[in-house]
Structure formats: C-alpha cells, structure tokens
C-alpha positions in Angstrom: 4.9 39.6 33.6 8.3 38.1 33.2 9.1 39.6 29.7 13.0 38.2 29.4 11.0 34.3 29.8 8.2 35.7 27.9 5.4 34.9 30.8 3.1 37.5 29.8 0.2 36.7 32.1 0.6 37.0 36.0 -3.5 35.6 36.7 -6.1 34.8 34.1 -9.6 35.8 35.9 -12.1 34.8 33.9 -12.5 31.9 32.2 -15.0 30.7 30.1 -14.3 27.4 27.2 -17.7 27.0 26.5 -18.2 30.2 26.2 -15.4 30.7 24.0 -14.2 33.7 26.7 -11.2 34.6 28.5 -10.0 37.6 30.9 -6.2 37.9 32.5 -4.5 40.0 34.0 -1.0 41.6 33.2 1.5 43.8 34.8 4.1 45.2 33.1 7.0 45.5 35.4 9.1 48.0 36.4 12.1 47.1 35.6 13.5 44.3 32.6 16.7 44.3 30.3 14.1 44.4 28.0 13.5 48.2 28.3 17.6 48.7 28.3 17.2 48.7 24.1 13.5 49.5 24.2 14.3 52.2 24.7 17.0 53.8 26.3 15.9 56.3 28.4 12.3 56.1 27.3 11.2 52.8 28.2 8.3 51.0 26.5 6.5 47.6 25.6 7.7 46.3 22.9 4.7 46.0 20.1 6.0 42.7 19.5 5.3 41.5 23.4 1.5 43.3 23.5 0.5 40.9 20.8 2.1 37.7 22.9 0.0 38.6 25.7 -3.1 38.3 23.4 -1.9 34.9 22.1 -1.1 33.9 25.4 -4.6 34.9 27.0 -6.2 33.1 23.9 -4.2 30.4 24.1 -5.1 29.8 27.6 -8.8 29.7 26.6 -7.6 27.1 24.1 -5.9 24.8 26.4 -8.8 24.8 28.6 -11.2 24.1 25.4 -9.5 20.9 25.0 -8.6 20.4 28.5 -4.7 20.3 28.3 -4.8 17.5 26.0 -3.4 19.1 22.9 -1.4 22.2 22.1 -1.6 25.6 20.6 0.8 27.3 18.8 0.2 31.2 17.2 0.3 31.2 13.4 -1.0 34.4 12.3 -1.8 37.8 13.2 -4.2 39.7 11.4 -5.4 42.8 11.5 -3.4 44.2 14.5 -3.4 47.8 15.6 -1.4 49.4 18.5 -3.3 52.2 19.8 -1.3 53.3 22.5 2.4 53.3 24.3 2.7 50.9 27.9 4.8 51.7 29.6 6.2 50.3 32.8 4.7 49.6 35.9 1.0 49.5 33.9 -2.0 47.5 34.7 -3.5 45.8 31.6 -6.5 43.5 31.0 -6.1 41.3 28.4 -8.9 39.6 26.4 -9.7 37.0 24.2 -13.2 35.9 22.2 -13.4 32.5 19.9 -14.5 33.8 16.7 -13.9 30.0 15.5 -12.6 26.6 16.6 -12.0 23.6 13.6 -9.9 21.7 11.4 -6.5 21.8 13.9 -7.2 25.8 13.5 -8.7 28.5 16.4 -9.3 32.5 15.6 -9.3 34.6 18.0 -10.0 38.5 18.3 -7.8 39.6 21.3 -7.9 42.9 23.1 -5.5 44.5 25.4 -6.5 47.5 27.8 -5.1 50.0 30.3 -6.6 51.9 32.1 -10.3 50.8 30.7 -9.0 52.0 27.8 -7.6 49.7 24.4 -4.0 49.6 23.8 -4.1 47.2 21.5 -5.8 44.4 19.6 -5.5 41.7 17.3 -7.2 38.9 15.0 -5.3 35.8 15.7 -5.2 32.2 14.5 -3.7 29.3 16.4 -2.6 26.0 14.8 -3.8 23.0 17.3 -1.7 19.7 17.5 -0.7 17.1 19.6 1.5 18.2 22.6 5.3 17.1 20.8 6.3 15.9 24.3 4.9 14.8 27.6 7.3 17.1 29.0 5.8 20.3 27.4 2.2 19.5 28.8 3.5 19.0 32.0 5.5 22.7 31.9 1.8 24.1 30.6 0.4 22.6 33.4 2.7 24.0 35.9 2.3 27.6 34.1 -1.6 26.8 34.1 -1.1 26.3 38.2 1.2 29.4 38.4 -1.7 31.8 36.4 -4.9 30.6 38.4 -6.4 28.4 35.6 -8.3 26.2 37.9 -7.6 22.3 37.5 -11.2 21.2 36.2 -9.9 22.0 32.7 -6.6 20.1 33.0 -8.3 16.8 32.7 -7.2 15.4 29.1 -8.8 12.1 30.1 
C-alpha cells in the first residue's frame, strides 16, 4: 500500500471475471504522513481508506470483466461496518464477490480481513463508463502490470 497516492493493493491473487471473484493482497505500511493526523501517537487506518481497498479490489475484478475497455468509478457504499482497528505494518486480504453486473452499474459485497479474521466489509456499487481518456486506460494498465493482474484480461479488442 501506498496510502498518500491511494494504491491500496500491492498483488491481486486471485482472479476470477467469470466467476465474478476477486482476492488481493494488502499491506499496510509502516510508516505514511497519513498516520501523523491519524492519529498522533496512536496510529491507525483511516475507515475511509479500508473501504478504498474494497472498491479497489472490486474494481479490479471489473476491469478484467470487461477487459480494460471501459472504466469503473465507486458510487455508493452501502451497508458498511468496521469491525476492527488496522493498524500498521498489518497483513490484510481483501475480497470482492459480483452480486450484479448491468445497465452501466456493478454491486459488489467486499470483505477485508486480518489475520483470517474480518475487519471490515462493505456493499458497493460502481458506475461503468467509457474510459474519459486514452491516457487513463493506459495508467490502469500500468497499475494492472504493477498488482499482478495477468494481461489476458487487458485485451479491450
């Protein structure tokens, strides 16, 4: 995790479109200016930054799903809970299962763990357009490169 460039997911493991499943993995660093105000002295995940990494993970399935050839953007959170403190330095698994894909829209339910244990989950829904730029696809394809989501599902042919 880079949290100050919001790159939430260091390697997504298992991926599945058709399936409509995705698995990635997440490590919370150390050290960020992010835990200077969050808080001082007591550092901790902002909740804020647990729910990215669920729309990031899901959003990776999503991308894959259409195979790079149209975006995703997070548009609503439902039905999130935050179970537990992270702090730094953890190990989390982040999932993500399609619950439904259609009309430009995706939900997702998302579920973050430490541990083997859930610190966190969310409903979310994803608005899917056209990428706005060619430049954007190309900078999700180099982040796709960077977090191991293997180039059979960059093809937007």
């Amino acid at each position: 995790m880079r949290l100050e460039y919001f790159q939430m997911v260091d390697r997504v493991v298992a991926l599945d479109p058709a399936g409509g499943t995705v698995r990635a993995d997440c490590h919370v660093p150390e050290a960020s200016p992010v835990f200077e105000g969050h808080f001082p002295g007591h550092p901790l995940l902002p909740g804020v930054l647990m729910i990215e990494t669920l729309a990031q993970t899901g959003g990776w399935l999503l991308l894959a799903r259409t195979r790079f050839a149209r975006m995703v953007f997070l548009a609503q959170v439902r039905e999130a809970k935050l179970r537990s403190f992270v702090a730094p330095g953890r190990a989390l698994v982040a999932s993500a299962r399609l619950v439904h894909d259609g009309s430009g829209y995706a939900v997702m339910e998302g579920r973050l763990e430490a541990d083997g244990k859930r610190v966190a989950d969310a409903e979310l829904t994803f608005r899917i357009v056209a990428f706005p730029t060619p430049d954007l696809r190309a900078q999700m394809l180099d982040a796709a490169r960077r977090v191991g989501v293997a180039e059979e599902w960059w093809d937007a042919g």
